[in-house]
N, C-alpha and C positions, 0 to 999 in steps of 0.2 A: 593477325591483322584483322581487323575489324572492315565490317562493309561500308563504315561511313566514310575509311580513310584507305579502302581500296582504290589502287591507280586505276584512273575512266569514270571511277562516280563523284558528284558530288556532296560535302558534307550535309548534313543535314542542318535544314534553317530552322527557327523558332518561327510558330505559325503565328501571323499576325492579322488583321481585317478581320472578314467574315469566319476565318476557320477560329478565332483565337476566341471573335466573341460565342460563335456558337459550341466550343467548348467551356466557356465559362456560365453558358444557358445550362449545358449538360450537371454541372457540377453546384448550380444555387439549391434544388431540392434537396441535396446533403447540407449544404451548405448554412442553409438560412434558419433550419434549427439549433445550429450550434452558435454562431449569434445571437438567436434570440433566446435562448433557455441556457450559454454559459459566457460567452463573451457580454452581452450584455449587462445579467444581473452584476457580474464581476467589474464589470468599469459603473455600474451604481454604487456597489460598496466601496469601491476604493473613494468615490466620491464623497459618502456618506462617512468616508473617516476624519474627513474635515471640516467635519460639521458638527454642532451638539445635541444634532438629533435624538429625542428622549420622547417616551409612551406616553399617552396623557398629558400633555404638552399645550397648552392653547395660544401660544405665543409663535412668530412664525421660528422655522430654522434658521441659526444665523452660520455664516461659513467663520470658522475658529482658527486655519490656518495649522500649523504642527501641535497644539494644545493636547489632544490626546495622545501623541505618540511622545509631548514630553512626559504627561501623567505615566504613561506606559512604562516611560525608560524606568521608574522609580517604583514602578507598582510590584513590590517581592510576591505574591502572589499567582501573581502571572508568569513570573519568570521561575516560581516553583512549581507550576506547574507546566510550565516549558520543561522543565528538571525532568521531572515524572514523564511526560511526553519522551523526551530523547532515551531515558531507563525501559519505557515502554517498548518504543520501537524496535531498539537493539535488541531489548530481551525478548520479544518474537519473531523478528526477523531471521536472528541467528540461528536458533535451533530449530527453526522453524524450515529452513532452507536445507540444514542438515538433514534433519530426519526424510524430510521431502526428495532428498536425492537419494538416502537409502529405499527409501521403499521404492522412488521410480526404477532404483538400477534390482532389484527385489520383483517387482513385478515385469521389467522388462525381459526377464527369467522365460524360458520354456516351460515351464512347471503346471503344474496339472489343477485345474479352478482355477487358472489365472485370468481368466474374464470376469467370475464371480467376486474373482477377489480386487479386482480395476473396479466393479461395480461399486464394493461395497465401500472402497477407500475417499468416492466419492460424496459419500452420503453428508459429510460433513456441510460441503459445498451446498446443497440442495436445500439446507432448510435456512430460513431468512435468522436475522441477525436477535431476533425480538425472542423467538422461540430456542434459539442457544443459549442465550441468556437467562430465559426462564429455564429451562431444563439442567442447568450447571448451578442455580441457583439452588435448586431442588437437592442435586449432589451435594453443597458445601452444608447444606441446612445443618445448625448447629445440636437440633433434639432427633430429625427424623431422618438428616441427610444416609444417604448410601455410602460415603467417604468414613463419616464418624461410625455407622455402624458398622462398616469393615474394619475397622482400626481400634474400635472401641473406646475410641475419645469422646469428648465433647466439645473439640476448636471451634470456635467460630471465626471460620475462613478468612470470610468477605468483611470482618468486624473487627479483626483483631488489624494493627496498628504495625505488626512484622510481618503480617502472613495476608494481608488483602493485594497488597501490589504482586507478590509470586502468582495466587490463587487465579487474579486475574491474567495476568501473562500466558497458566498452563494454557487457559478457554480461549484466549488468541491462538494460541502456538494451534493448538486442534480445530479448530475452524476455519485456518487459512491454509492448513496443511495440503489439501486434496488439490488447491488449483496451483501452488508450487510443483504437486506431484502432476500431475497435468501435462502441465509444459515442461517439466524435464523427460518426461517418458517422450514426448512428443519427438523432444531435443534427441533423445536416444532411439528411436526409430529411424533417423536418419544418417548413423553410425553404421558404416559398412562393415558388414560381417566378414568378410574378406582380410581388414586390417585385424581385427581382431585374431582370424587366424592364421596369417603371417606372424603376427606378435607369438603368440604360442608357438608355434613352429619354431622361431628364434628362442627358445628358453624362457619367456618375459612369462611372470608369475601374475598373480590377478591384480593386484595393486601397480605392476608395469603398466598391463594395458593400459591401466583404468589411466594413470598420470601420462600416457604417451601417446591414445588413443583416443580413449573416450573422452576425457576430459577438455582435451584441444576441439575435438568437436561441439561438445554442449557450452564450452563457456559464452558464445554469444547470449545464448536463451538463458544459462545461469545469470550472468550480468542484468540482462534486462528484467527480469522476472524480481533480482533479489530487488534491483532499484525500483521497484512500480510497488513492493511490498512494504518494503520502507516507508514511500511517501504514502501507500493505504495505512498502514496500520500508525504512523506520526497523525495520519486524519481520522483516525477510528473518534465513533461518538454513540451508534447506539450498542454495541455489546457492555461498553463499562457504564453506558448511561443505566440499563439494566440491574447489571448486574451489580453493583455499589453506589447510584446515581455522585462519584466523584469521593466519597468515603471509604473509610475515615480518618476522621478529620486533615482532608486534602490525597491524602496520599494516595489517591488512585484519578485524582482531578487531572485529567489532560486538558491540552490547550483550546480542544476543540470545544468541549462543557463547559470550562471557565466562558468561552465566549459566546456557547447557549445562555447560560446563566446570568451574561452579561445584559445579554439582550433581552430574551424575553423574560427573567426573572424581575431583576432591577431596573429594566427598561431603558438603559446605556445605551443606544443605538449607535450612536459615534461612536462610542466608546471600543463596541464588541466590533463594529469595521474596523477600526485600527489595528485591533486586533488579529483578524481574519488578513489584514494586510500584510502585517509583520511574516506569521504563520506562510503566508503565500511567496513571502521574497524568501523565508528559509526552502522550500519547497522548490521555486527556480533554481536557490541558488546550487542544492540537489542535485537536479538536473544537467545544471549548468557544468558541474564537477563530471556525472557520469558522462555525458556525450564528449567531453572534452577527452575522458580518459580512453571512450571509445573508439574517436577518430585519432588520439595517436597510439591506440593498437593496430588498427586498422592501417597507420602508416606506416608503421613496422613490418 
């Protein structure tokens, strides 16, 4: 029994008057940046998607009404590279979660440099997105690359037409690895060592534990981590902007570059909002699916 609904006290009230507003004084310092630098620019764009706003324009904006999003419905290149986007994300998200939980349950190990080796898993994570891209680019290079001269081919990776979409996917899979591993070691530090050796004691071999133990304990952190990865890597723009700027010919264009392209290339301005709208109602809709699935675990 709880103390709010122990007998002789009473429940607790929501503060209202002076204590509500001076909690809500407490909370506009977090607050008022995240309106003005995301809720903000985001109720601009969704605005600017009904509109024809274009670069170099000298005529005023006029409001267009659903114009773009019916262009949209019919534009095959957009929804090819929606294609490429959903191939993207699955294709890093998934091995990318796997391998990430073996090395967390790997370094969660007693084993001997197991700080060294947390250090060094992280390295990926530490260098910005600009400089992975240059240095994997360097890897695939087709005369001087490290790839070709172990192999002794001459593929061009990032060029050829079967092998750019994989090539790109491995340089996701290895640059998101470290904060997947991250939070599941994290997940797994909070696995009582005790069940663990109950489980043993009982016969249960290491794949018991792991599905009757470990497993029930990290899947909060696994759910959450694999869904925040998803919707990063559905939004990825500067690794493939580097590393293929969206080539070739499409096959590596995600949705997020079509609608770089849209805008400051072609100067679309409507156009590339409608865009970024569509992209953002698949992204709720996301969401809308995980939280759903996690408050009826949660009611289970």
């Amino acid at each position: 029994m709880s103390l709010a609904t122990a007998p002789g006290r009473r429940p607790a009230e929501p503060a209202t008057g002076p204590r509500a507003a001076g909690g809500w004084f407490l909370v506009l310092p977090a607050l008022i940046p995240i309106l003005v630098l995301s809720v903000g620019p985001l109720l601009y764009g969704i605005a600017l998607a009904f509109t024809d706003a274009q670069s170099g324009r000298t005529a005023p904006t006029r409001w267009i009404g659903l114009l773009n999003f019916r262009d949209l419905l019919h534009d095959t290149l957009f929804w090819e590279s929606f294609r490429v986007g959903l191939v993207w994300a699955v294709g890093v998200t998934v091995p990318q979660f796997a391998l990430a939980l073996g090395l967390a349950l790997l370094l969660g190990q007693n084993l001997r440099l197991r700080w060294p080796a947390r250090a060094l898993a992280i390295v990926p994570w530490a260098m910005p997105e600009i400089v992975v891209g240059i240095m994997w680019r360097l890897v695939y290079h087709p005369d001087a690359g490290i790839l070709n001269e172990t192999l002794g081919t001459g593929v061009d990776w990032l060029g050829g037409l079967s092998t750019a979409l994989p090539a790109v996917v491995l340089v996701g899979i290895w640059a998101g690895m470290p904060q997947t591993t991250v939070a599941l070691l994290a997940g797994l530090q909070n696995v009582p060592g005790e069940l663990h050796e109950a489980a043993a004691m009982d016969g249960a071999g290491a794949w018991r534990r792991f599905a009757a133990v470990t497993w029930p304990a990290i899947r909060p952190v696994a759910l959450a981590i694999s869904a925040l990865n998803f919707i990063w890597n559905f939004n990825s723009f500067a690794l493939v902007y580097v590393l293929t700027n969206g080539g070739p010919g499409g096959h590596t264009r995600l949705p997020m570059l079509f609608a770089y392209e849209e805008a400051f290339r072609y100067g679309q301005f409507g156009y590339a909002a409608a865009m970024g709208c569509v992209m953002v109602a698949v992204v709720a809709v996301l969401l809308a699916c995980y939280l759903a699935g996690r408050l009826n675990g949660d009611e289970r």
